[in-house]
Residue, then its C-alpha position, 0 to 999 in steps of 0.5 A: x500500500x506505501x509502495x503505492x502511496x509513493x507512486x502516485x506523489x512521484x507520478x506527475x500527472x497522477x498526483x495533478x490529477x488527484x489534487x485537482x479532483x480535490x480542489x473540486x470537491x472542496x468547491x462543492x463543499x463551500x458551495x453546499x454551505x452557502x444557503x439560498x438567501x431568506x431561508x430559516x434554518x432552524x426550521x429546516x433542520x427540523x423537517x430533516x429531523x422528522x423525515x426519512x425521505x429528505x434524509x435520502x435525497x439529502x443523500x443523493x444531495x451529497x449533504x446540500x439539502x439539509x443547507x437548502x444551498x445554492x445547490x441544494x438539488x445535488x446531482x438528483x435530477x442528473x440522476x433521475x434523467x440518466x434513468x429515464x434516458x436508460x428506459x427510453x433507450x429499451x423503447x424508443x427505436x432510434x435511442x435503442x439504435x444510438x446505443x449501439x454506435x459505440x461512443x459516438x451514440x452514447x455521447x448523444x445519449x449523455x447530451x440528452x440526459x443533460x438536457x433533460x436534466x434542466x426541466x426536471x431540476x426546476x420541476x424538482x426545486x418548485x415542488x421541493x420548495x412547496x413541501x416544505x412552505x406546507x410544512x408547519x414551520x416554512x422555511x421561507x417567509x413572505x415567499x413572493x413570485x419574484x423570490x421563488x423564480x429567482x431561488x428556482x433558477x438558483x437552485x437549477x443552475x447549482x445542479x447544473x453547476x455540479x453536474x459539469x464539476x462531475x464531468x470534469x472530475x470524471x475526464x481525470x480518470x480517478x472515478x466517476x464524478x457524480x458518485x464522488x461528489x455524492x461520496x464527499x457529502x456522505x463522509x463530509x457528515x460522518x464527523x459530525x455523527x460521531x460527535x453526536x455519538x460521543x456526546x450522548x455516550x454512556x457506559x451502558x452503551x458501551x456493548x451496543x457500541x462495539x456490536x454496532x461496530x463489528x457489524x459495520x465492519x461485516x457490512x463493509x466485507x459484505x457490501x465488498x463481496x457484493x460489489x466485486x462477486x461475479x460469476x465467470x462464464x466460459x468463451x472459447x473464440x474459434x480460429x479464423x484466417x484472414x489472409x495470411x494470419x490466424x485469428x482468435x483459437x483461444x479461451x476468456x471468460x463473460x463476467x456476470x456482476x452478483x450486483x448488476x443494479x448497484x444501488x439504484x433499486x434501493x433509491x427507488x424502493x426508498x421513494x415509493x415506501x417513504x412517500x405515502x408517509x409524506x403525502x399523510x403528513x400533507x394530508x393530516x394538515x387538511x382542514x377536512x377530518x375525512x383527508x385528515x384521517x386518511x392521512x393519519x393512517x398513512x403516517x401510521x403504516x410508515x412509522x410501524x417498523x415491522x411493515x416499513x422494513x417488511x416492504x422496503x425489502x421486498x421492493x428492493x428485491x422486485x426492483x433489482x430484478x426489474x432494473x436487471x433486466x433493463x440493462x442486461x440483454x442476454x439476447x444481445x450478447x448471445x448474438x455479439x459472441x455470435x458475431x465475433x466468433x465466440x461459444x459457450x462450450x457445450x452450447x449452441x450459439x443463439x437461442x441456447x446460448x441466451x437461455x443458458x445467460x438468461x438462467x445464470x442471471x437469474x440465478x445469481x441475481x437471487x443472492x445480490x437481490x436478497x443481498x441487497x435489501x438485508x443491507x437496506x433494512x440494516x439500519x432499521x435492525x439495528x435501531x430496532x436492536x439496539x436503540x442507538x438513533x446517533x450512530x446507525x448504520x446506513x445500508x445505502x451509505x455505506x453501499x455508495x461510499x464502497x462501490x466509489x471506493x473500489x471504482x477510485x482505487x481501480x481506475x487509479x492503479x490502471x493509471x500506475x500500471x500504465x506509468x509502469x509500462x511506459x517507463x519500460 
């Protein structure tokens, strides 16, 4: 690990690299605290405090939500854009075409997505800052239409603002912008819940303390495992002659991910289990006792842990295998090793071969499905265990801060290992 330290502060443009996805980071950080003028924050730390909702989108915020910053939306809307571009793509024909141009097709395919991102970052900010005027405390008093246009186009161009920070983070090859930018935010708050932790420590805690750490370090081998568990299928390439020279004649393997869906299922289960709970806290606040009631007993099915946790697994696991079988094609890439000369030994090509990577996917998807929403409701086990609400640990959190860690460490040594063979 020093050997690798040392090459990178000896490798020029490397270590430019990583200082200049630094300075981007620290951007982001100074910029996530700087709120929109006019807000209170009082109240707002409050609403965070009583909703599970917002505390994910403050998540996918990277921590500027809970600010209500210049870039309070985060990369969301960049997100949420990329998967409808995504579904689009298994649509709509010419998409589907322009996904198989290679990268040419997905550079107009990443030009839409941020495209579509501008409508749907205003759409977002609009109705983020209705919620919360609903609320019993609004954040944002004697709100005029010249104030919420103007906070609208802020927040608009903060998201815009990050997403091309992302994109240049992303050109340095030391890991994917938007998930960096998410895993600063993350980190960024977890000094602050150790403080919180160490202030309400008693040595009655103590035990619950060290349990809640060794599962944090199971989690952490899991989520690993996780991450990087994949299962090999065999390829032969049969020999071919072009010409003079002899072609293919040798032996690789397909890579098939445990987890193919990453953590996309989790943010979409979150969303559908938490939102009925916000629609009754909107509800309860109506002057009709019929609406009021409805709303209660929405409240009420979201704040029974027992269901929460219940449907937030299983959406989690009916989502991973809806979201799998939106990116992964066996079809396609039957017919691709049809194409390239290529067979799974002791199959025909074709219809056999997809059969046969239909069946394995599914197999395996099984384990990372049911693998994923365990460390989805992690945090609901342990609060309900242990009954600590300062130092919980977060599935979800700990899923992203993992998978950007072995992204970064990846692309980093490949760019050591190229180093090493231009100095030979």
């Amino acid at each position: 690990m020093w050997q690798k330290f040392r090459k990178i502060i000896h490798i020029k443009d490397l270590r430019n690299s990583l200082l200049f996805v630094m300075a981007m980071l620290i951007i982001f950080r100074i910029a996530a605290h700087i709120p929109v003028p006019g807000v209170d924050v009082a109240s707002l730390k409050d609403i965070f405090s009583r909703n599970e909702l917002l505390g994910m989108l403050n998540i996918l915020s990277g921590g500027a939500m809970s600010n209500f910053s210049l870039v309070a939306m985060g990369i969301a809307p960049y997100i949420t854009a990329s998967i409808i571009m995504q579904l689009l793509t298994m649509i709509v024909p010419r998409l589907e075409e322009l996904s198989k141009e290679g990268s040419g097709g997905h550079q107009r395919i990443n030009q839409y997505s941020r495209l579509l991102t501008v409508p749907l970052a205003l759409l977002q900010s609009y109705g983020l800052i209705m919620l919360f005027q609903q609320s019993s405390q609004p954040i944002i008093s004697s709100l005029t239409s010249f104030k919420l246009i103007t906070i609208v186009l802020t927040m608009t161009a903060g998201t815009i603002f990050l997403m091309w920070l992302g994109e240049l983070i992303t050109e340095k090859k030391i890991g994917n912008g938007i998930s960096l930018i998410i895993f600063a935010g993350i980190v960024e708050g977890l000094p602050r819940t150790l403080q919180q932790t160490i202030a309400t420590f008693s040595m009655d805690q103590l035990i619950n303390l060290l349990v809640l750490a060794i599962l944090a370090l199971i989690t952490i081998a899991g989520v690993v495992i996780l991450t990087e568990g994949q299962r090999n299928i065999p390829v032969t390439y049969a020999r071919r002659i072009r010409g003079h020279r002899m072609y293919g004649g040798m032996d690789t393997y397909l890579p098939l991910r445990v987890n193919q869906a990453g953590m996309i299922p989790i943010i979409f289960a979150i969303s559908i289990v938490l939102f009925p709970g916000l629609v009754g806290q909107i509800m309860m606040r109506s002057g009709t006792s019929f609406i009021a009631n409805v709303g209660q007993i929405f409240v009420n099915l979201t704040q029974n842990q027992f269901v929460y946790g219940l449907l937030y697994f299983t959406l989690v696991v009916a989502f991973t295998y809806f979201y799998t079988s939106i990116i992964f094609h066996p079809g396609q890439i039957a017919d691709n090793l049809q194409k390239q000369g290529g067979f799974i030994p002791g199959l025909r090509p074709g219809q056999p071969t997809s059969s046969y990577l239909s069946k394995v996917s599914n197999r395996i998807m099984l384990a990372g499905a049911l693998s994923l929403g365990l460390i989805a409701v992690l945090p609901i086990i342990t609060q309900g265990v242990f009954g600590l609400s300062t130092f919980v640990i977060g599935g979800a959190a700990i899923l992203i801060v993992v998978s950007v860690v072995l992204e970064s460490v990846k692309q980093i040594q490949a760019q050591i290992a190229m180093h090493e063979y231009e100095g030979l």
